[in-house]
NUDRENMI-478912 format. One line per field, with one value per residue (C-alpha): x, y, z; residue number from 1. Coordinates in steps of 0.05 Angstrom, whole numbers, plus 32768, in hexadecimal, padded with zeros to 4 digits. Layout:
BEGIN
X	X / ...
Y	Y / ...
Z	Z / ...
num	NUM / ...
END
This chain:
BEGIN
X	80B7 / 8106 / 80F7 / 8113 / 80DD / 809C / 80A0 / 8059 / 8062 / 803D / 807A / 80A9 / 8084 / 8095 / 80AF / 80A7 / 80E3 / 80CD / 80D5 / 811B / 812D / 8121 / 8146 / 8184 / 8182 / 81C2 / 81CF / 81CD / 81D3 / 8194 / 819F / 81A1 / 8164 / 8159 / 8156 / 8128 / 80F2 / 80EC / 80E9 / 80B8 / 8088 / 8089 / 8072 / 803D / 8027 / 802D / 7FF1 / 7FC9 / 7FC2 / 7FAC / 7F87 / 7FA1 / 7F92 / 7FD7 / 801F / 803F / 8082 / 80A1 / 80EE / 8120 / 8106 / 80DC / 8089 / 80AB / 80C6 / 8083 / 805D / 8087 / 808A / 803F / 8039 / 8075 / 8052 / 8007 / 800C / 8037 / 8050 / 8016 / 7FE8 / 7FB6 / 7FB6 / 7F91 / 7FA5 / 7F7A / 7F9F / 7F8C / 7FD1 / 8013 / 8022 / 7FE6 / 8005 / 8045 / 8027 / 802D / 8078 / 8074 / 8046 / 8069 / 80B5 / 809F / 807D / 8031 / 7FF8 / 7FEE / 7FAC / 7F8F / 7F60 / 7F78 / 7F44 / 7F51 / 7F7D / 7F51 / 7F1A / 7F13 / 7F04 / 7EC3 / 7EAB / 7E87 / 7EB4 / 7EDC / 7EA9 / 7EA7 / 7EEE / 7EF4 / 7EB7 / 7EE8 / 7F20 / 7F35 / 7F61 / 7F94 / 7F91 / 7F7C / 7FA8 / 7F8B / 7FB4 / 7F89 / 7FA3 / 7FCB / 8001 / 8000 / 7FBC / 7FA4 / 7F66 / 7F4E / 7F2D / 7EE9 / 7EFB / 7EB7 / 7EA6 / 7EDA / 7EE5 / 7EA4 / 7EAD / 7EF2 / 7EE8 / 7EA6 / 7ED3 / 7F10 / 7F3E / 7F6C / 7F6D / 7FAD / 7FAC / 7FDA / 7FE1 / 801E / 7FFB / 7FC3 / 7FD6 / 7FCE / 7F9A / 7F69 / 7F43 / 7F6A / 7F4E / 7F5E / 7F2C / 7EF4 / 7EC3 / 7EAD / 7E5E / 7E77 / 7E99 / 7ED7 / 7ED8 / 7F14 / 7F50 / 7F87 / 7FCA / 7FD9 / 801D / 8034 / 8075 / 8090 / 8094 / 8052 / 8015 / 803F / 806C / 80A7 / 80ED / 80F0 / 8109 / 80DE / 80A8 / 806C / 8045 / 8012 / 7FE9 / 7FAD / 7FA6 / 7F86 / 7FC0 / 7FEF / 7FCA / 7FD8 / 801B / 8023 / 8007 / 8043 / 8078 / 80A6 / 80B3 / 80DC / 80FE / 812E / 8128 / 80E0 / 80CF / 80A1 / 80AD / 80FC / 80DF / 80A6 / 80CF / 80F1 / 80AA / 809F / 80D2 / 8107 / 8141 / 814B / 8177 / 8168 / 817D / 8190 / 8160 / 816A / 816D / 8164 / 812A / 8109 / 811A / 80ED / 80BB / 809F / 809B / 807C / 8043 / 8048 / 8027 / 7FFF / 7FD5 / 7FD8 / 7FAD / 7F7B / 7F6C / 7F28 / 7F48 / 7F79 / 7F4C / 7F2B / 7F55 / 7F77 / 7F2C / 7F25 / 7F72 / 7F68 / 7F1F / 7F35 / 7F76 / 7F58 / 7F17 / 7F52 / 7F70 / 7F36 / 7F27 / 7F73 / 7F54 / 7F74 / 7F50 / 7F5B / 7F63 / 7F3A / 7EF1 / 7EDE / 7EB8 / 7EF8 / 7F2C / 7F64 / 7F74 / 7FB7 / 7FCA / 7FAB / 7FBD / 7FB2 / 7FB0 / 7FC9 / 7F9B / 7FA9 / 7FF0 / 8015 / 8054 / 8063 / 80BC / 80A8 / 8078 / 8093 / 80D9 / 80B7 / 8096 / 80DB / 80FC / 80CD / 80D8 / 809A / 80A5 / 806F / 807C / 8070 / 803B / 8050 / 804C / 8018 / 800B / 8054 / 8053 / 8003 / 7FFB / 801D / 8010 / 800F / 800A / 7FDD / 7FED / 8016 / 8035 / 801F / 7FED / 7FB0 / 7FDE / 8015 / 7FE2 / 7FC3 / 7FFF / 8012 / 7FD1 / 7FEF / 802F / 8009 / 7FE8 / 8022 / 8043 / 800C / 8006 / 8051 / 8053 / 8014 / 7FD2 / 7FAE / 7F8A / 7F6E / 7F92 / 7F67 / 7F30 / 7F4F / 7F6B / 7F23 / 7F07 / 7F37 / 7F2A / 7ED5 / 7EE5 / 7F0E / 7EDE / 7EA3 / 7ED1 / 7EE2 / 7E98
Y	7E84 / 7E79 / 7E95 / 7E67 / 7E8B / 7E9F / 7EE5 / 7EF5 / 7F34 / 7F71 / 7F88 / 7F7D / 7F46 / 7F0D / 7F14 / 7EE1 / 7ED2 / 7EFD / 7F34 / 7F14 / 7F11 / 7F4E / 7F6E / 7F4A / 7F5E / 7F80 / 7FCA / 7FFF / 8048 / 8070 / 8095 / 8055 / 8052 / 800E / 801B / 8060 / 803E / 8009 / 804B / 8065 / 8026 / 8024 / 8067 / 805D / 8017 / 8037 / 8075 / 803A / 801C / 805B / 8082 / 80BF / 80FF / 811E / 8111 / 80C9 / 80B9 / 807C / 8094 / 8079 / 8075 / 8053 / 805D / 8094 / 80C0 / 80B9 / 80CE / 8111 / 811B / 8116 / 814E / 817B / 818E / 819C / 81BB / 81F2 / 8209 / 8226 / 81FB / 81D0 / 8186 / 8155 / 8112 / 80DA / 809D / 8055 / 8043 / 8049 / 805B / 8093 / 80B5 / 80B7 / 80F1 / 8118 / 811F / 8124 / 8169 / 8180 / 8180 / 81A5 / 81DA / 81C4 / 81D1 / 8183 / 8170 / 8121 / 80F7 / 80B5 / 807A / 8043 / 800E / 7FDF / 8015 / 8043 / 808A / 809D / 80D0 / 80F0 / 8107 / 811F / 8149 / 816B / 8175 / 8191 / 81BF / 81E1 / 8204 / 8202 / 81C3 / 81C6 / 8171 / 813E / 80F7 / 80B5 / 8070 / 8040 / 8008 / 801A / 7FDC / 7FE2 / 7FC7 / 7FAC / 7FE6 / 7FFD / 8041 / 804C / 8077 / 8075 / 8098 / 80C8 / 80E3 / 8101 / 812A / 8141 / 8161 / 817C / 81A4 / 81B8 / 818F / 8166 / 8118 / 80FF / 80AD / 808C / 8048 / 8027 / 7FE9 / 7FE6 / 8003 / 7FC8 / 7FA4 / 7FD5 / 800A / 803A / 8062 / 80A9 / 80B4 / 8096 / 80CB / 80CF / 80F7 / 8123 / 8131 / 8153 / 8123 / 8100 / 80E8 / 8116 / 80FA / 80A9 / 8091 / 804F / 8025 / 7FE8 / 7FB7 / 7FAB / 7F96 / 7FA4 / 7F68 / 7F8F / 7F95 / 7FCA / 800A / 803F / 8076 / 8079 / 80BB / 80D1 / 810C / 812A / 8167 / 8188 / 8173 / 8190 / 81D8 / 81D4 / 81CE / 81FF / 822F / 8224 / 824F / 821C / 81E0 / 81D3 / 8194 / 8183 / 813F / 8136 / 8177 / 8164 / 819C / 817C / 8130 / 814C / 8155 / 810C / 80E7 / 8102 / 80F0 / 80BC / 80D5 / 810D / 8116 / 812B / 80F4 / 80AB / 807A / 8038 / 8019 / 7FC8 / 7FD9 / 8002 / 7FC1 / 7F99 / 7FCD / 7FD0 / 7F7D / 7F84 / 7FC0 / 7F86 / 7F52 / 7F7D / 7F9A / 7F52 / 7F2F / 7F79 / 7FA5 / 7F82 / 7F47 / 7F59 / 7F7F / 7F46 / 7F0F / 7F38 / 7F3A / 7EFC / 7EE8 / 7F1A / 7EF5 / 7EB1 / 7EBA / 7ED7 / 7EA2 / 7E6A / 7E92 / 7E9D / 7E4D / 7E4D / 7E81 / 7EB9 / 7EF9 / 7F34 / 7F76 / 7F99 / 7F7E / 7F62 / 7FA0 / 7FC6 / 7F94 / 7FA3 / 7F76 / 7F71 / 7F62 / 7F52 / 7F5B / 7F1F / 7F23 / 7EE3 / 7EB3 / 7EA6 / 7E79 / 7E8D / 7EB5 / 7EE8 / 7EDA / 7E89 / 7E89 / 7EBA / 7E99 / 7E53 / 7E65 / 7E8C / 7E3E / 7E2B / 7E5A / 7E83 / 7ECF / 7EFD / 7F3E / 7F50 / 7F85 / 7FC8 / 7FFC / 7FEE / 7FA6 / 7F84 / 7F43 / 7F3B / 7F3B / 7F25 / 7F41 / 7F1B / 7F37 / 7F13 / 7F3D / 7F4B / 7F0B / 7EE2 / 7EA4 / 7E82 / 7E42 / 7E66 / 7E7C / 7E39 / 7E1F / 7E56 / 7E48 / 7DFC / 7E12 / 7E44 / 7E09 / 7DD8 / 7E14 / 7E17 / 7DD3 / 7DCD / 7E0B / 7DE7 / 7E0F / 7DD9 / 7DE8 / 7DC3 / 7DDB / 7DB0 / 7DD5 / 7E19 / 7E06 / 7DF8 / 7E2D / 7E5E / 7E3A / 7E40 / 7E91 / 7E95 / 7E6C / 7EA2 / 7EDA / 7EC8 / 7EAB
Z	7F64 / 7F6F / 7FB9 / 7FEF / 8024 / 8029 / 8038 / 804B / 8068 / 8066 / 802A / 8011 / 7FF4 / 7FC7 / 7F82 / 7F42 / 7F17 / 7EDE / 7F07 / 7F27 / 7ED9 / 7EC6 / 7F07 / 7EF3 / 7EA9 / 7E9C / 7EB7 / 7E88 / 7E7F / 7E98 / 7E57 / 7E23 / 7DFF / 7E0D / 7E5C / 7E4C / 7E24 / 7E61 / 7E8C / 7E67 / 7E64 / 7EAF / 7EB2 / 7E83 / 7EA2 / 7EEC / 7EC7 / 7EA9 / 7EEE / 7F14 / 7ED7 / 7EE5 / 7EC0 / 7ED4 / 7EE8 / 7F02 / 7F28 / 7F24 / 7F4E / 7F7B / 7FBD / 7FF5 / 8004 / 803E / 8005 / 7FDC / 8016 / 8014 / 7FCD / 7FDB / 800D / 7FFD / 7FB8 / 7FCD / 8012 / 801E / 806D / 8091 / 806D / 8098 / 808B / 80A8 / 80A7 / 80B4 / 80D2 / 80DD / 80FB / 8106 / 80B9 / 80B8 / 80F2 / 80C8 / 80A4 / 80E3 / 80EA / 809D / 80A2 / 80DC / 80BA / 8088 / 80AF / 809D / 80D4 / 80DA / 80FB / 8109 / 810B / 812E / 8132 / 816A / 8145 / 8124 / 8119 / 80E1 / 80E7 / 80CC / 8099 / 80CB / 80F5 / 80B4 / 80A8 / 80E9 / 80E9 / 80A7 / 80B6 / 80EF / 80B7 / 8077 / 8064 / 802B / 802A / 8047 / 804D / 804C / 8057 / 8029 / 8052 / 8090 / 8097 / 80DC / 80F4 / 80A8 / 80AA / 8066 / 805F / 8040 / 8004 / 7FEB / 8029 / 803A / 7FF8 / 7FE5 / 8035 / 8025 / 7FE0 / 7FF9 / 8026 / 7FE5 / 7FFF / 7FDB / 7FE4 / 7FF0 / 7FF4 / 8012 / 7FE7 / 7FFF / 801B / 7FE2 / 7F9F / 7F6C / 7F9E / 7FB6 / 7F8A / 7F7F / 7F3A / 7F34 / 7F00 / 7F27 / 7F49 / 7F8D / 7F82 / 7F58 / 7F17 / 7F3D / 7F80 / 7F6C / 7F8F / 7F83 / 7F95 / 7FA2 / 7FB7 / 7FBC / 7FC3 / 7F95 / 7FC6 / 7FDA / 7FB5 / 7F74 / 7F87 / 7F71 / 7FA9 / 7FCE / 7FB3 / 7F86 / 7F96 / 7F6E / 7F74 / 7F41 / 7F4A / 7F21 / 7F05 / 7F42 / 7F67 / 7F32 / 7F37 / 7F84 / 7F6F / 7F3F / 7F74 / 7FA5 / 7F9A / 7FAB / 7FD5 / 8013 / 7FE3 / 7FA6 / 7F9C / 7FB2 / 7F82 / 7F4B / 7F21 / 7F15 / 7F0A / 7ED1 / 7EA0 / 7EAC / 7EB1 / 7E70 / 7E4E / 7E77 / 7E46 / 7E6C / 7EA6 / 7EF7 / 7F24 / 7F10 / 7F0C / 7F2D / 7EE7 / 7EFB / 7F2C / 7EEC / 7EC0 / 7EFD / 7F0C / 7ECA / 7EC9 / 7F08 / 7EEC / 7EA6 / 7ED7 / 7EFC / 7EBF / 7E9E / 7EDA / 7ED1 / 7F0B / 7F1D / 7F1E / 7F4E / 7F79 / 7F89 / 7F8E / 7FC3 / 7FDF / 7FE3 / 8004 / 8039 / 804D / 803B / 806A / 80AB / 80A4 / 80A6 / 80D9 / 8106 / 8104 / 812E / 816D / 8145 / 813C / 8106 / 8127 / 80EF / 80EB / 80AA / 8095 / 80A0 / 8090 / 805C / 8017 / 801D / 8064 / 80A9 / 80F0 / 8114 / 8165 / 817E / 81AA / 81F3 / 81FD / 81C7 / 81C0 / 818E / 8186 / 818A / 815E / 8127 / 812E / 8131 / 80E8 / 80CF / 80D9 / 80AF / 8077 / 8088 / 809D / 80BA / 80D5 / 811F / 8133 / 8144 / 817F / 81B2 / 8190 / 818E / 81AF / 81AD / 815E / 8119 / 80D8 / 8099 / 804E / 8017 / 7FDC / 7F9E / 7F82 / 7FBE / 7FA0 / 7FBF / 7FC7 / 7FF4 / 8022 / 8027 / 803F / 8067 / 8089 / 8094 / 80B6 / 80E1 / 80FC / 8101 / 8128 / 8159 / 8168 / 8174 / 81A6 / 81D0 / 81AB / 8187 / 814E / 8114 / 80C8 / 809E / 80B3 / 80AB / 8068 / 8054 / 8075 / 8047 / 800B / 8014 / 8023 / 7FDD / 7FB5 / 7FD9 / 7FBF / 7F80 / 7F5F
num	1 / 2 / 3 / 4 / 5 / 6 / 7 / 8 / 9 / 10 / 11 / 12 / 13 / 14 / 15 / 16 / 17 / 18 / 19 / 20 / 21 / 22 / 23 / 24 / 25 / 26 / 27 / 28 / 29 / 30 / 31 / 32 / 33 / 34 / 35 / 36 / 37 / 38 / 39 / 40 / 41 / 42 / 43 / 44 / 45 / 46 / 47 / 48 / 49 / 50 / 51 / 52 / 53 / 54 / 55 / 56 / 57 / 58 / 59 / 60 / 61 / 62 / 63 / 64 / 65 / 66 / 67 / 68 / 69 / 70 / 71 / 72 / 73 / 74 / 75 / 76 / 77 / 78 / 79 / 80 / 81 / 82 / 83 / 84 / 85 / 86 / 87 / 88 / 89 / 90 / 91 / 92 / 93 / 94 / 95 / 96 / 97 / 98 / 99 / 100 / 101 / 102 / 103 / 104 / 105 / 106 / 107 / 108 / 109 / 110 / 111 / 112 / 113 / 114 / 115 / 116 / 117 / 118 / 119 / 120 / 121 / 122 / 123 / 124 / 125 / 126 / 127 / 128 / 129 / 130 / 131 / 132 / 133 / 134 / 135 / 136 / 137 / 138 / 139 / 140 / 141 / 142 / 143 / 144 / 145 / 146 / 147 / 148 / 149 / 150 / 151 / 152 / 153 / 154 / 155 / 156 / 157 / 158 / 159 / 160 / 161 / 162 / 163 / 164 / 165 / 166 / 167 / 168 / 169 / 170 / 171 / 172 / 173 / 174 / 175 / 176 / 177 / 178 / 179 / 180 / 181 / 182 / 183 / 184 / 185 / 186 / 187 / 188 / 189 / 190 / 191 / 192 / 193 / 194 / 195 / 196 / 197 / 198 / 199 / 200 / 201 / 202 / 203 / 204 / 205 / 206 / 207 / 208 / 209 / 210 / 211 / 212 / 213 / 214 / 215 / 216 / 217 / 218 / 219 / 220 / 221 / 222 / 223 / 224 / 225 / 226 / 227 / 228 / 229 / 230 / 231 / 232 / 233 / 234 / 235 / 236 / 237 / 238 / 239 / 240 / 241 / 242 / 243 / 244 / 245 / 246 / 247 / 248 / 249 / 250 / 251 / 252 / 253 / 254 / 255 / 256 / 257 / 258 / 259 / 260 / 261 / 262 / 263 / 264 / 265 / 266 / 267 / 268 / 269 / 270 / 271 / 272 / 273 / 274 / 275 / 276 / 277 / 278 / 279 / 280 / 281 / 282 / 283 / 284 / 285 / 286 / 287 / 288 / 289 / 290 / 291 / 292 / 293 / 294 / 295 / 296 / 297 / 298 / 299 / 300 / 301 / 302 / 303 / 304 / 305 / 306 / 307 / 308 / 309 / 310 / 311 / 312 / 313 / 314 / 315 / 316 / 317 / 318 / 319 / 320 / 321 / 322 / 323 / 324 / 325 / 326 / 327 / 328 / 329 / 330 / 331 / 332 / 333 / 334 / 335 / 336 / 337 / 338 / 339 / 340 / 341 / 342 / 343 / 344 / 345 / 346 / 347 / 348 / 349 / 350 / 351 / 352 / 353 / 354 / 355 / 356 / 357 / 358 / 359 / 360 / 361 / 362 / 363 / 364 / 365 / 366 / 367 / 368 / 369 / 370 / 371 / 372 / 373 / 374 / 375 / 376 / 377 / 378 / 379 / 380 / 381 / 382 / 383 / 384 / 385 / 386 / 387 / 388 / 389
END
């Protein structure tokens, strides 16, 4: 990789010079046939990944817009939703619901726990729910929700499952034609960002939704939305030649180089060499005093939370690692100052978390924690072997 940091934050993340290439390929005209048959391979690649039955789209955009896109075109105003949030990014479904006029109620576990099925149930027993959210893996406080145990409750109930896959698409499960119990348990809508376990920059909305999801739609008279309307990007998903808003025509050109790599390596592949990162890097990490804020059994793939041991400061330590061309991301809300998070996904390789593992240690021992790296080193490398066999 031509990148002169390690950006090992929870996204964007880093990117490999194939993808650099294709981003700088030259600009052309979102009508040229050249540019529309790329458009239309990275629509097709993005449905191969998430084997869905119904619609995908790949537009301009951030995760943010996805998650309305998401919401503006199943549940209409007056709708209940109920959103189940691990963190800070599962409680962005709240303002979400409540700007578009949607009865928004929560579930909110303490930050590090998950919420369980059971009290899904309960909740869902009380009134009829038009959907239910889910954050796969909240980037906040690196929690991963049980899908194999909240999606069987929520369809039991006739809700739709809308997943939230921002911090997990392309690393954790995420198969729309995979059943929960039943024939019909299915997750209905995923959304996800480029930037993230993709390894693409920042800059697109993915959103596909199933056919379920597409009958909710086609029950709403109409949405409070232009751009985020699916009903005006259909007919441009189909077939890229047509015109509705302008594609961002290099990021296409990257995207589907990125979605090239990602089906290349295969989905259970990927799924669990992210596995076995995520377990490799907070076994090293715990070996330094450092503790994950999500349990194993509840941990997230793709990034980790990591609350800092007694004597060590948060703006020395992050800066200390930023001199050495290392960048992790600081923890939010409640958490600044007492945590740092750190992404292992996408692009990001066994040997740049080893190493990352090495300046942690350096770092520590320079700002007075002492702490052993060869042994952390090794004790990531015995978790990946474990994960991998």
């Amino acid at each position: 990789m031509r990148n002169t940091e390690m950006l090992l934050i929870p996204g964007p993340t880093p990117v490999v010079d194939s993808i650099y290439d294709a981003l700088a390929e030259e600009t052309r005209s979102h009508t040229d046939s050249r540019f529309v048959a790329i458009y239309r391979s990275a629509i097709e690649k993005t449905r191969e990944m998430l084997k869905t039955d119904g619609e995908v789209f790949v537009i301009s955009g951030s995760g943010t817009l996805a998650m309305e896109m998401a919401l503006v075109n199943t549940v209409s105003s007056g709708e209940k939703l109920l959103v189940i949030s691990h963190g800070y990014f599962g409680d962005r479904f709240i303002q979400l619901g409540k700007a578009f006029g949607i009865q928004v109620e929560v579930l909110q576990a303490e930050w590090g726990k998950r919420v369980s099925p059971e009290e899904v149930e309960k909740r869902l027993a009380e009134g009829e729910f038009k959907a239910v959210t889910i954050t796969h893996a909240d980037t906040s406080t690196g929690v991963a929700a049980d899908l194999d145990a909240l999606v069987p409750v929520i369809k039991e109930h006739g809700a739709l499952v809308i997943l939230d896959g921002v911090c997990a698409t392309a690393a954790m499960e995420e198969d729309m034609s995979k059943t929960y119990g039943a024939p019909d348990y299915k997750i209905d809508v995923i959304l996800t960002g480029s930037q993230k376990a993709i390894g693409v920059p920042p800059g697109l909305a993915i959103v596909a939704f199933n056919q379920s999801a597409l009958a909710a739609r086609q029950k709403i008279k109409g949405v409070p939305a232009y751009y985020c309307d699916i009903y005006n990007w259909i007919p441009i998903m189909n077939d890229p030649s047509k015109y509705f808003a302008t594609p961002p025509v290099n990021l296409i050109y990257a995207y589907d180089e990125g979605m090239r790599l990602v089906l290349a390596e295969g989905m259970d592949e990927r799924y669990k060499r992210h596995e076995a990162y995520g377990k490799g890097v907070r076994a090293a990490l715990k070996v330094y005093g450092m503790r994950a804020l999500a349990e194993e059994d509840v941990a997230a793939a793709t990034l980790s939370c990591i609350l800092y041991p007694d004597g060590l400061n948060d703006a020395a330590f992050r800066a200390a690692l930023a001199e050495k061309g290392m960048i992790v991301s600081g923890a939010l809300a409640h958490l600044a100052g007492k945590a740092f998070r750190i992404g292992h996904m996408g692009n990001t390789t066994a040997q740049m978390l080893e190493k990352a593992i090495v300046l942690i240690g350096e770092t520590m021992n320079e700002l007075g924690v002492h702490v052993d790296s060869s042994k952390a080193t090794a004790r990531f490398n015995e978790a990946i072997s474990l994960c991998t066999k």
